[in-house]
C-alpha positions in Angstrom: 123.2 126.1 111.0 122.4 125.0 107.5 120.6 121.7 106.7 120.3 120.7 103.3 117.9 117.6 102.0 117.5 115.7 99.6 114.8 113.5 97.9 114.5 113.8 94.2 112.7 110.9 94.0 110.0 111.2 96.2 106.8 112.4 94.7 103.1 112.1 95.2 101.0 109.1 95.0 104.1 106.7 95.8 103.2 105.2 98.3 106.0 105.1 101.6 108.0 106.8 99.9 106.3 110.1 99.5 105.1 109.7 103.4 108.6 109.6 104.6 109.2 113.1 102.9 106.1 114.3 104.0 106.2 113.5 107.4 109.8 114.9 107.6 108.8 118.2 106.6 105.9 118.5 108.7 108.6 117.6 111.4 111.2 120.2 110.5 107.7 122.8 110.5 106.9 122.1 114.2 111.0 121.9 115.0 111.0 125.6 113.7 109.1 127.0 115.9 111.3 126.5 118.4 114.4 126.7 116.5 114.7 129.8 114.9 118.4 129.9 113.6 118.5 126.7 111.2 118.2 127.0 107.9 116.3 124.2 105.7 117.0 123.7 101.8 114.6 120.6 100.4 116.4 119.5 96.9 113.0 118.1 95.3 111.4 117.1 91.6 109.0 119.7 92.2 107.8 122.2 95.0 105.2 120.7 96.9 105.6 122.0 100.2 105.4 125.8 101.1 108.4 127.6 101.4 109.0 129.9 104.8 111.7 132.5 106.0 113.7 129.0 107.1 112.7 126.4 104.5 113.4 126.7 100.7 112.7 124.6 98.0 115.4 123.9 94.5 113.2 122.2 92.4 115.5 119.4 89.9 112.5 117.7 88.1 114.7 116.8 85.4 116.6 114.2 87.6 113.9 112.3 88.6 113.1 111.8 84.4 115.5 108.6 84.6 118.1 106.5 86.7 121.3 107.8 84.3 120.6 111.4 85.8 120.0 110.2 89.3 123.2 108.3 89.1 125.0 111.4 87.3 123.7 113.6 90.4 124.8 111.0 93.0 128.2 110.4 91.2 129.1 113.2 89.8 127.3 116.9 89.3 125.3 116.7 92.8 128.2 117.2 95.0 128.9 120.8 93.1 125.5 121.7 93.9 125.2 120.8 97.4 128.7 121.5 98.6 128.1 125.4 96.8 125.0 125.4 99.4 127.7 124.9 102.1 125.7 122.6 104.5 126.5 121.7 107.9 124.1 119.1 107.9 123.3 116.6 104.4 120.6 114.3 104.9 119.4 112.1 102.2 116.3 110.5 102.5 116.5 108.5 99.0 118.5 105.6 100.5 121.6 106.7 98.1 124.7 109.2 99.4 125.7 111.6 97.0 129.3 111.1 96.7 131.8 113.6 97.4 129.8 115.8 99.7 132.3 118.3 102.3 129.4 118.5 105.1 130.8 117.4 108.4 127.7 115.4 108.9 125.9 113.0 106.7 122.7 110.7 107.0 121.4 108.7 104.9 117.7 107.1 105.7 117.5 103.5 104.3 114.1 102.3 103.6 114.4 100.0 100.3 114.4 96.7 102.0 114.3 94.8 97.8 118.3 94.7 98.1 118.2 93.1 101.4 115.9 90.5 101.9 116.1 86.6 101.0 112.4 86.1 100.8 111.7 86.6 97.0 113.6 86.5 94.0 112.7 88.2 91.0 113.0 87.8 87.2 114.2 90.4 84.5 112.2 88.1 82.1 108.8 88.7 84.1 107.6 92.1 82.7 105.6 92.0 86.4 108.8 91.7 87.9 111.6 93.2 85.6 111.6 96.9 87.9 111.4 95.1 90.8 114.9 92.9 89.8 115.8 96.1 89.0 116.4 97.5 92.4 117.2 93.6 93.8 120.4 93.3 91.6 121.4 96.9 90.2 120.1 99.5 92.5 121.3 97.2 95.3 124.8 97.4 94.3 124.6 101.3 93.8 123.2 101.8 97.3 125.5 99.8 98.9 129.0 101.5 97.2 127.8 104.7 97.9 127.0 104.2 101.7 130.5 102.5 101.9 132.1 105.2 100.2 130.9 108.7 101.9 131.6 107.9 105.4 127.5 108.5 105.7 125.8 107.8 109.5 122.8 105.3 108.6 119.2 105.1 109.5 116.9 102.1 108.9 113.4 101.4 110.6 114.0 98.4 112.1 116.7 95.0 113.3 117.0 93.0 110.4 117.9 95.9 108.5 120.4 97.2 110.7 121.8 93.4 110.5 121.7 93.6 106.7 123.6 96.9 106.5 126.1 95.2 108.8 126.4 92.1 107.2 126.9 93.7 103.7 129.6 95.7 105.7 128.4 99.3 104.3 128.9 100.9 107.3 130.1 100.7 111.5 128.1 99.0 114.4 128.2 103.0 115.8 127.2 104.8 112.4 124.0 102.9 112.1 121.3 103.6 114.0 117.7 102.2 114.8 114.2 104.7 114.3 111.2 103.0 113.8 108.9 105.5 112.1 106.4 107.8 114.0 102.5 107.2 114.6 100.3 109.9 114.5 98.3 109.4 117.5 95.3 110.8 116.5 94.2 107.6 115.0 95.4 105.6 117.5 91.9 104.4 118.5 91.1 101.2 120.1 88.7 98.8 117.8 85.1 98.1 118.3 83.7 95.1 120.3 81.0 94.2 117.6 84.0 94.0 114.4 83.2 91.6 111.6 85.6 88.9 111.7 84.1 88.1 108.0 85.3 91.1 107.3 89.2 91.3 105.9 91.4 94.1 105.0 94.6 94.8 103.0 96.0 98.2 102.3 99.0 97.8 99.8 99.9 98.5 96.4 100.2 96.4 93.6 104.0 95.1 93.8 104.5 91.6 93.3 106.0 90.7 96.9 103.4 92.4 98.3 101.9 89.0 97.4 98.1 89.4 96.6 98.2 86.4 94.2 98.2 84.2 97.4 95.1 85.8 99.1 93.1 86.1 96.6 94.4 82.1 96.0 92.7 81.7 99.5 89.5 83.7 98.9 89.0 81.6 95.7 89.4 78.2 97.8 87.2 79.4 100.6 84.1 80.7 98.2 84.2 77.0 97.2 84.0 75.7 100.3 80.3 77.7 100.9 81.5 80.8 103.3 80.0 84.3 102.7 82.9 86.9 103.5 84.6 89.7 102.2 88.4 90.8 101.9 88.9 94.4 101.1 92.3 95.7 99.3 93.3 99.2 97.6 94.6 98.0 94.7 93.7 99.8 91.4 92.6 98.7 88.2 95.7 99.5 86.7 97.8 97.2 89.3 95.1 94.7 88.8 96.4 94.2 84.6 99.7 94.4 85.8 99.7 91.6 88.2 97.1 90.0 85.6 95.3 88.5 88.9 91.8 87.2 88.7 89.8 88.8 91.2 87.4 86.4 93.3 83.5 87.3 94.1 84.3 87.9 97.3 87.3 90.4 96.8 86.5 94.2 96.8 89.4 96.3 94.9 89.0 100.1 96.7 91.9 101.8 94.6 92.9 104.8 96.4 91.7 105.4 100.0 91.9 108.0 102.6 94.4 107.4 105.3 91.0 107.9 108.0 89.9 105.3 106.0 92.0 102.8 106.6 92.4 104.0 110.1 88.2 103.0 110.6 89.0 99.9 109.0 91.6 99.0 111.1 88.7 98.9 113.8 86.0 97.1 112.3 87.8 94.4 109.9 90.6 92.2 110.6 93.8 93.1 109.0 95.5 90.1 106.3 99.2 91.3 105.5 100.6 88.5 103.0 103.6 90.5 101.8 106.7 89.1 101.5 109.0 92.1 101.8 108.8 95.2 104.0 111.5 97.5 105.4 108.9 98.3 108.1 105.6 97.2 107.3 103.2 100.3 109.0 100.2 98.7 108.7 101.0 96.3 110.9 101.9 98.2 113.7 99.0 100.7 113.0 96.7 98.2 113.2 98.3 96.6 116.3 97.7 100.0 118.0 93.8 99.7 116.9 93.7 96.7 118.9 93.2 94.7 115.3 93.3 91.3 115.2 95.9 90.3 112.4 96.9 87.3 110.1 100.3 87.8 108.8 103.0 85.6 107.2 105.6 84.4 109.2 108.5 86.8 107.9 111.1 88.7 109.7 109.2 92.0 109.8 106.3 90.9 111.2 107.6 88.4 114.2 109.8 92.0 114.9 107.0 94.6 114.8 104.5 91.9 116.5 107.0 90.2 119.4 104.4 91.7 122.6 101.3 91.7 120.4 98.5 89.3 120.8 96.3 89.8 118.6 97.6 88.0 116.0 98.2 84.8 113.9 101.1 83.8 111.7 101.1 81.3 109.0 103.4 79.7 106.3 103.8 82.8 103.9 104.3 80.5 101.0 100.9 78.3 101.9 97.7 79.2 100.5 96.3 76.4 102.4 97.8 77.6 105.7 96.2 81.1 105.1 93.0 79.4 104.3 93.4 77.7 107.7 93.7 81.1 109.4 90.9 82.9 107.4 88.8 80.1 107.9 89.0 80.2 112.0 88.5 83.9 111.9 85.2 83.8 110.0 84.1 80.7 112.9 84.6 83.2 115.1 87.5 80.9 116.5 89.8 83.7 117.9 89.3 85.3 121.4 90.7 89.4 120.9 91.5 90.3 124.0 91.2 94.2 125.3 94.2 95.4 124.8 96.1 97.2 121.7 99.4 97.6 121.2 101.1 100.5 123.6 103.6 102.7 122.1 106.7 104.5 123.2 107.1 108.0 122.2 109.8 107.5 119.4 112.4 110.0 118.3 112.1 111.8 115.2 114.7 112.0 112.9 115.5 115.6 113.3 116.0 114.6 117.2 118.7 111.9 116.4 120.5 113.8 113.7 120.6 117.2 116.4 121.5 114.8 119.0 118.3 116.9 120.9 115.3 115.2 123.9 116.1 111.9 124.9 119.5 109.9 123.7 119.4 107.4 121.1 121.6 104.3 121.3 122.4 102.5 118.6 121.6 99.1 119.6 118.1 100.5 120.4 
């Protein structure tokens, strides 16, 4: 059997993106030592994973130079390529469907949530916010004809994307299927009794729905009001121009952190999640599974990801004065955390739902 995958677009240092690949090799590694008769071909801007008797790389850098030859290769050229490969299986993990592909199975894996949501709206006049209309009003449309027009099988992370897909008819009720991503359970450590509830944390980059404008809105107001806290965030100095935010005393910009990191913070500072938009939102749940206590805005995502949690605290995502509310109880020490974190269920992978292999998947999971 011959799998072929592709993720152009996917490269280092962006973000969810990149993980999603990642973690999807690492999968199809352990998969192979079991499996010895499928064949793996990675379609990627560059080679960043090693190659083995079963996995092989084709490096297309120059596609990932501009949208025009990502479109081209999804239109157009890409289907001579991959149908010459001759794949049983084509899996794309770049939200699009290359268009005219002969494999009897396709799967796409849907994780840009921007097209979807009806939180924010963005501007093309907003330099902040121009890439970001980009993918609400332009991408959007090109994801959505090419999953309507390849007879693809679709996978999102969570509910309110299925209903999305569904409502934007790009798909079947039995082609789309549920798989909320994987935790490494490594780091799935339950937080200290002695945390410092003065003490916040938010890891997210600098896009404008991830919405740091309002928390650092609410660290501004509290300084003013006399308390001594500190709110932690991994944005990087570059983001910081680009979102031309002012950052408050009491705000620490990390850039960059380790993903250990931000698994110890998880257990010693309380986790503020502001954003607007997320097709998942991992934090949450990782946190959740550190036994975190978290203040989130009341979105779709987080009421999903957080129904059996307890832990937690939503306000108004639009009301800096509701966040300040919630901050403000934390550092009192007004919140009880009780002992218990989040319990997981052993989750399929997606090489287990597209092989139709361990446990069956429904898709009204």
């Amino acid at each position: 059997m011959r799998i072929v995958v592709n993720d152009i677009v996917a490269v280092p240092q962006s973000g969810g993106v990149y993980s999603i690949l990642e973690d999807f090799y690492k999968e199809v590694c352990e998969f192979n030592k079991q499996f010895k008769s499928v064949e793996w071909i990675f379609i990627l801007s560059d080679t960043y994973f090693e190659e083995t008797d079963q996995i092989k790389i084709i490096k297309k850098s120059e596609i990932k130079r501009s949208w025009l030859k990502r479109l081209n290769f999804e239109f157009f050229s890409g289907r001579k390529l991959i149908n010459s490969l001759a794949p049983d299986i084509y899996i794309s993990l770049q939200n699009t469907m290359t268009l005219g592909i002969k494999a009897q199975n396709k799967w796409t894996y849907l994780h840009q949530p921007l097209p979807y949501q009806r939180e924010m709206k963005f501007s093309p006049f907003n330099k902040s916010e121009r890439k970001l209309w980009i993918y609400q009003n332009i991408v959007g449309k090109v994801i959505n004809f090419t999953l309507k027009h390849s007879n693809t099988k679709v996978i999102v992370q969570t509910h309110w994307m299925k209903d999305a897909v569904l409502n934007n008819k790009l798909t079947r009720t039995e082609d789309i299927y549920i798989l909320p991503p994987k935790i490494n359970r490594i780091h799935n450590d339950v937080r200290s009794n002695h945390v410092n509830m003065a003490s916040f944390f938010y890891p997210a980059t600098g896009m404008a729905y991830k919405n740091h404008k309002l928390l650092f809105e609410a660290s501004d107001i509290l300084e003013k009001k006399g308390y001594k806290f500190n709110v932690y965030c991994t944005l990087t100095s570059e983001e910081l121009n680009t979102l031309n935010l002012k950052v408050p005393n009491s705000v620490h910009c990390l850039g960059r952190i380790s993903r250990n990191e931000v698994m110890n913070r998880y257990k010693t500072e309380v986790l503020v999640f502001p954003s607007l938009i997320e097709t998942f939102g991992l934090p949450i749940l990782e946190a959740a599974m550190s036994n975190d206590f978290i203040i989130i805005g009341n979105t779709s995502f987080g009421r999903e990801i957080l129904a059996e949690y307890k832990n937690k605290v939503f306000y108004d995502v639009k009301s800096v004065n509701d966040l300040v509310d919630k901050m403000e109880h934390c550092i009192k020490r007004e919140y009880k955390i009780s002992g218990s974190a989040m319990e997981i269920k052993e989750k399929k992978s997606v090489i287990d739902l597209i092989l139709n292999s361990g446990k069956v998947v429904t898709n009204n999971d």
